[in-house]
C-alpha positions in Angstrom: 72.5 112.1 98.5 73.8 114.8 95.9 74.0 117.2 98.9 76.1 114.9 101.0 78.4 114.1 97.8 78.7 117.6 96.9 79.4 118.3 100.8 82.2 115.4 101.2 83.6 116.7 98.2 84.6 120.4 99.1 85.3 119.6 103.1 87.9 116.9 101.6 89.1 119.7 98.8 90.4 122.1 101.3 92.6 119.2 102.9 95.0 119.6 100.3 94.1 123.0 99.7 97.7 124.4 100.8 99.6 121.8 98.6 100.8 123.5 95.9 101.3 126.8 97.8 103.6 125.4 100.1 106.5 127.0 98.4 105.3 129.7 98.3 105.0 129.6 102.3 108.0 128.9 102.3 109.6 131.7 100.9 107.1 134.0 102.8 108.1 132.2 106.1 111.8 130.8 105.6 111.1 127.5 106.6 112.7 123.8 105.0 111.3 120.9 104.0 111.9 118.9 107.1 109.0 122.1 108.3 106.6 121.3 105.0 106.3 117.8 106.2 106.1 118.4 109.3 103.1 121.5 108.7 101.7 118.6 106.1 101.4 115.5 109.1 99.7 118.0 111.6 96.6 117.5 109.5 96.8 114.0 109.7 97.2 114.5 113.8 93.8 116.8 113.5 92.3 113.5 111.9 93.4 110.8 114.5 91.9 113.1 117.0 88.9 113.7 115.7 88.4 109.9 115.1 89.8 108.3 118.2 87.8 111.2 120.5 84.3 111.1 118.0 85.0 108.0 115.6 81.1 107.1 117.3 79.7 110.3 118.0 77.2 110.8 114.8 75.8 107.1 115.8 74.6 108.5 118.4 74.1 112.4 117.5 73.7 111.5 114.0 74.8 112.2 110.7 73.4 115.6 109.7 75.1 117.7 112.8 78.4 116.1 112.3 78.5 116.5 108.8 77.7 120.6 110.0 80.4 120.1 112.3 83.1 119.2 109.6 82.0 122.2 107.1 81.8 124.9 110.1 85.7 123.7 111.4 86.8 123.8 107.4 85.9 127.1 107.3 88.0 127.9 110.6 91.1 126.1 108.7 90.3 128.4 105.6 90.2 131.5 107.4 93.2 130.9 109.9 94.9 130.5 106.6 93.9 134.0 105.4 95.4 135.9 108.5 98.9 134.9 107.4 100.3 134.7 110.7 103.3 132.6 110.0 104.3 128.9 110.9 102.4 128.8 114.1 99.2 129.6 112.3 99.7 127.3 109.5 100.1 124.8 112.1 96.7 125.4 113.9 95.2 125.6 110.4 96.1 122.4 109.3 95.6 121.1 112.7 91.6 122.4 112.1 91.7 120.9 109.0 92.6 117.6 109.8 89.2 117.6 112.8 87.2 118.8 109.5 88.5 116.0 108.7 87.9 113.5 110.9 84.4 114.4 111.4 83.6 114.2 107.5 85.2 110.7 106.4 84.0 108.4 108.7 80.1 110.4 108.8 79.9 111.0 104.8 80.7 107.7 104.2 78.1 106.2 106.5 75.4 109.0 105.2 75.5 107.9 101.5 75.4 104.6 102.3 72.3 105.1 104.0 70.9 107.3 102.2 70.2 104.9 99.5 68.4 101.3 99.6 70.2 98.1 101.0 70.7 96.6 97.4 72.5 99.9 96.5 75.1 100.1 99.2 77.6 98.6 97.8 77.5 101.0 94.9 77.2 103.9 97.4 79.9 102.9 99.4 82.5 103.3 96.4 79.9 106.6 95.6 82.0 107.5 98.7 85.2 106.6 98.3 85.3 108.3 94.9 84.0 111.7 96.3 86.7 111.7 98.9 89.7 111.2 96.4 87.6 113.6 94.2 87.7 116.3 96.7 91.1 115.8 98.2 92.2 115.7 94.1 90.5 119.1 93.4 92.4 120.8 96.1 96.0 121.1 94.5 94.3 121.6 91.2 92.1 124.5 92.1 95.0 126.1 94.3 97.3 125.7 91.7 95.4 127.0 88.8 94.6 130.1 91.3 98.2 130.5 92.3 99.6 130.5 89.3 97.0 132.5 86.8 94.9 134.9 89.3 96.0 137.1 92.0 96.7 137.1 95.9 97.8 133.2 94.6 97.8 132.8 98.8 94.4 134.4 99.8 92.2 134.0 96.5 91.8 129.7 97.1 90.8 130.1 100.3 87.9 132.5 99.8 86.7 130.2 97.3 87.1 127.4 99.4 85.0 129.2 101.9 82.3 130.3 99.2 81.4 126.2 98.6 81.7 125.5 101.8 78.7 127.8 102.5 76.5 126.3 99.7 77.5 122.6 101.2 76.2 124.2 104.4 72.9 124.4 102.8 72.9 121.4 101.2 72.9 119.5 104.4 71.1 121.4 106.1 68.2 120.2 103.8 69.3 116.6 103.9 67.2 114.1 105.9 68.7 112.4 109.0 69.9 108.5 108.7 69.8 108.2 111.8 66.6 106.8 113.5 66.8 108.1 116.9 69.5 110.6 117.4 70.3 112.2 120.8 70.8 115.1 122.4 74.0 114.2 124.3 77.7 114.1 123.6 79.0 110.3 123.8 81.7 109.8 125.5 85.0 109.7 123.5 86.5 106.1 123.2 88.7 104.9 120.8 87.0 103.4 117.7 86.8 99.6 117.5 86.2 96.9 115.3 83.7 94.5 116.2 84.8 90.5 116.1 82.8 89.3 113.3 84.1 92.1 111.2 88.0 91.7 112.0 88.9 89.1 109.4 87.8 91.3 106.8 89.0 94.5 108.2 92.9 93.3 108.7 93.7 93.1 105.0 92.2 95.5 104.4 94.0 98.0 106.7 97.5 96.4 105.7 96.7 97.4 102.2 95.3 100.9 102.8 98.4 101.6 105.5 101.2 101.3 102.3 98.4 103.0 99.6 98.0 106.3 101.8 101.8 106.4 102.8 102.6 107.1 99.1 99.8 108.9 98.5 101.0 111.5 101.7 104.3 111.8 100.8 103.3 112.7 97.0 100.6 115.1 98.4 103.0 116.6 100.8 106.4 117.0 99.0 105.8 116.4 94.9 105.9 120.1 94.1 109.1 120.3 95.8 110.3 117.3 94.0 109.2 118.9 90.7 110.9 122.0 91.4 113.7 120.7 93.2 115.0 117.8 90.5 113.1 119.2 87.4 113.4 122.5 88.3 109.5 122.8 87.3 108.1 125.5 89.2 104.8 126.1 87.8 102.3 126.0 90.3 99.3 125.1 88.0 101.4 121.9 86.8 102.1 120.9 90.2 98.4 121.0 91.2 98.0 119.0 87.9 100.6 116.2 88.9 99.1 115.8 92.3 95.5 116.0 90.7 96.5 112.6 88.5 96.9 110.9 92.0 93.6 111.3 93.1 92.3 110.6 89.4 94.1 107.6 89.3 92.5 106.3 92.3 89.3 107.0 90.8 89.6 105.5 87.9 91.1 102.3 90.8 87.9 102.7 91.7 85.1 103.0 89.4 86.8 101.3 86.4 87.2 98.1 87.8 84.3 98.1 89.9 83.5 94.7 88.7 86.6 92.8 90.2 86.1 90.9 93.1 86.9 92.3 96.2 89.3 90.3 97.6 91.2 90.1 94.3 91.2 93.5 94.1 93.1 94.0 97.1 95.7 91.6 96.0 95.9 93.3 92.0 95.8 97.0 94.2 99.0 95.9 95.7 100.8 95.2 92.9 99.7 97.6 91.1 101.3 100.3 93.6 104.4 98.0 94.0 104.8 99.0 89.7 104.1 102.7 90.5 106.3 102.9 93.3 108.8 101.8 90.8 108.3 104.3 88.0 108.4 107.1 90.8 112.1 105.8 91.8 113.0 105.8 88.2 111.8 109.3 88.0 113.9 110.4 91.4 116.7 108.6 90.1 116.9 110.0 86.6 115.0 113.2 87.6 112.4 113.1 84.3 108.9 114.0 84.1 107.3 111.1 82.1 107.8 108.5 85.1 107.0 110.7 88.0 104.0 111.3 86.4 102.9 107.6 85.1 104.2 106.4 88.6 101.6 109.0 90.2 98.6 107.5 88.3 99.6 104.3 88.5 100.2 105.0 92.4 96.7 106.1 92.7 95.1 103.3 90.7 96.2 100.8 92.8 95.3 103.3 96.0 91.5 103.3 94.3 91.5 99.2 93.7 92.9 98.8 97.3 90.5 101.4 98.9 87.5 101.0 97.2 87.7 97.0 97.7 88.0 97.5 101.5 85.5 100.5 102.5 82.7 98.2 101.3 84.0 95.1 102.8 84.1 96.7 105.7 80.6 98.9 105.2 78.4 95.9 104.0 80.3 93.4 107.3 79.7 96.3 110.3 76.7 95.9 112.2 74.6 99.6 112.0 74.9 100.1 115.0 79.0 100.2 115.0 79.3 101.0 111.3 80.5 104.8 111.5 82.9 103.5 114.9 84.9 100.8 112.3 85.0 102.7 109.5 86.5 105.5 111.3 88.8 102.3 112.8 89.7 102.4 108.9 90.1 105.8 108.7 92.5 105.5 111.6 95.0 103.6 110.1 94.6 105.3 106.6 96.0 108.4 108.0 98.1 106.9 110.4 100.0 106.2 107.1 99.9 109.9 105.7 101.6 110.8 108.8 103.8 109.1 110.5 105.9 108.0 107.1 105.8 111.5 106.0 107.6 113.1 108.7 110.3 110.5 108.5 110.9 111.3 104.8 111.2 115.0 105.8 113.7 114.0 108.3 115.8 112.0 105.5 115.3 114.5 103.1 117.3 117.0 105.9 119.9 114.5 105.8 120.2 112.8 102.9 118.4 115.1 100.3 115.1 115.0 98.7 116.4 112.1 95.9 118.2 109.9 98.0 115.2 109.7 100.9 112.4 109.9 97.9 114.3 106.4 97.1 114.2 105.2 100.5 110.7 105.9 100.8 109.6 104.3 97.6 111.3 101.3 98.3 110.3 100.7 102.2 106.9 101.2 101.4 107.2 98.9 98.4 108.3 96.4 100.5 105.5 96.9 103.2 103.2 96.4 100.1 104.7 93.5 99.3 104.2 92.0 102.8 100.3 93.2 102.3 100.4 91.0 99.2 101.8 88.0 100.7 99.5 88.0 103.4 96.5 88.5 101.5 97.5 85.0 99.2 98.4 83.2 102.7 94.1 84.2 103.8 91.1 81.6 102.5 
């Protein structure tokens, strides 16, 4: 279980690996930042493919190979990124990155949670959900910190990205497999489902995590350049910090109120990122520190409430045999929100500027939050 946590962690940490450095690609490269969010939402295309294509394949090859699979096309993202070959390759990196991806979320959650007694599931489920916002946290904190106070700020994070990767390699190599009779065949890819029985839980769920993950891409993708931009902030170290508070936010979502109900923790996770959403456009509007980064933790508390409350609705509902297909089903829309929304802020931000389509953003997805909300009250 320890191998498989400490795996999840650093295949998710060199997601958002690049995040702090993208300024510094940028002034390498030239490129704007309608570019960033577009190089940024290419991972997010990696994941959907990997999902839709393999959302099912370790139920059938099982965990242990897959979870190999995600480390092995990590390390390919890590090392197209040290050949600095300009936009194209940053591209095909983060387009690597986001299969790594794909293959990691959907199998490392199902791992843990079977790698531990029935009664404990619904502990190892959030287990899970913590090590991913852990890992994708540790990213832009360990990048930064490197940027800023080492040398070769855009080669160093990446070699000792590549470094954990190996000793996660082992790790799971020495982990036992989950599942009880894997083959030796390649399933055919389909589209991940959700079974019946398991729709009226999965539903809110999805609504809730599709507005949680918009913020959280947009923040991921384009804080530094907010910080720099409107607060004229340019410390690399500090920007890894402020997108670091995210992820810890969501973690402390997470573990700290472990004890509230499910349901209702769906419901409080949406308001919750409704009030953060608000101290963000304060921040944009008045361009000061405090509220960006207050709304950033708030932000990723309610993501954590909202997140954790759904992964193990939906984990302890799936039947085993279709359990890694619907959480990948969850996965699907979860990053379907880090996309698709990001890109349209980059376009904005061409148009419009960074603070006017940083206020647009925060308050259409506080209104699909909203709707999330009032749905959620409307359910038995």
């Amino acid at each position: 279980m320890v191998f498989v946590a400490f795996a999840f962690t650093v295949g998710m940490l060199g997601t958002t690996l690049p995040t702090p450095l993208y300024g510094l690609y940028q002034q390498q490269f030239g490129f704007s930042n309608l570019m960033t969010t577009v190089i940024y939402a290419v991972y997010a295309g990696g994941v959907l493919l990997a999902l839709l294509l393999f959302g099912r394949a370790s139920d059938v090859l099982g965990r242990r190979p897959l979870l190999l699979a995600a480390l092995a096309t990590s390390a390919l993202s890590a090392v197209l990124f040290l050949t600095d070959g300009g936009i194209p390759v940053l591209i095909a990196g983060r387009l690597v990155s986001g299969v790594s991806a794909g293959f990691l979320t959907g199998t490392g959650t199902v791992a843990l949670v079977e790698l531990v007694a029935p009664r404990h599931r619904p502990r190892a489920a959030m287990l899970a959900t913590a090590v991913n916002m852990l890992g994708l946290g540790m990213g832009p904190l360990l990048a930064g910190l490197l940027a800023e106070y080492a040398p070769a700020p855009l080669r160093l994070p990446f070699l000792v990205h590549l470094a954990l990767l190996a000793v996660a390699a082992v790790g799971v190599w020495r982990t036992p497999e989950t599942v009880a009779a894997p083959r030796h065949e390649l399933p055919r890819p389909q589209r991940p489902g959700v079974p019946p029985e398991v729709r009226p839980v999965f539903v809110p769920a999805a609504l809730a995590v599709f507005a949680a993950f918009s913020v959280f891409g947009l923040l991921t993708a384009i804080e530094p350049g907010f910080l720099a931009t409107l607060l004229h902030l340019t410390n690399r170290a500090v920007a890894g910090a402020v997108v670091f508070s995210m992820f810890a936010g969501s973690i402390l979502g997470q573990t700290a109120l472990s004890r509230v109900p499910g349901r209702l923790a769906l419901r409080l996770g949406g308001v919750v990122l409704i009030a953060g959403l608000g101290a963000i456009a304060a921040a944009l509007a008045t361009s000061t520190l405090a509220p960006l980064v207050l709304g950033t933790v708030v932000v990723g508390i309610g993501q954590g409430l909202g997140f954790r409350a759904g992964m193990t609705a939906i984990s302890e509902a799936s039947p085993a045999a279709r359990r890694a297909e619907t959480v990948s089903s969850f996965f699907v829309v979860a990053y379907v929100g880090i996309s698709v929304p990001v890109i349209l802020v980059g376009v904005a931000a061409h148009a419009w500027g960074l603070r006017t389509a940083g206020l647009t953003f925060t308050g259409a997805v506080a209104l699909v939050a909203l709707t999330a909300f009032l749905l959620l009250l409307r359910r038995r």
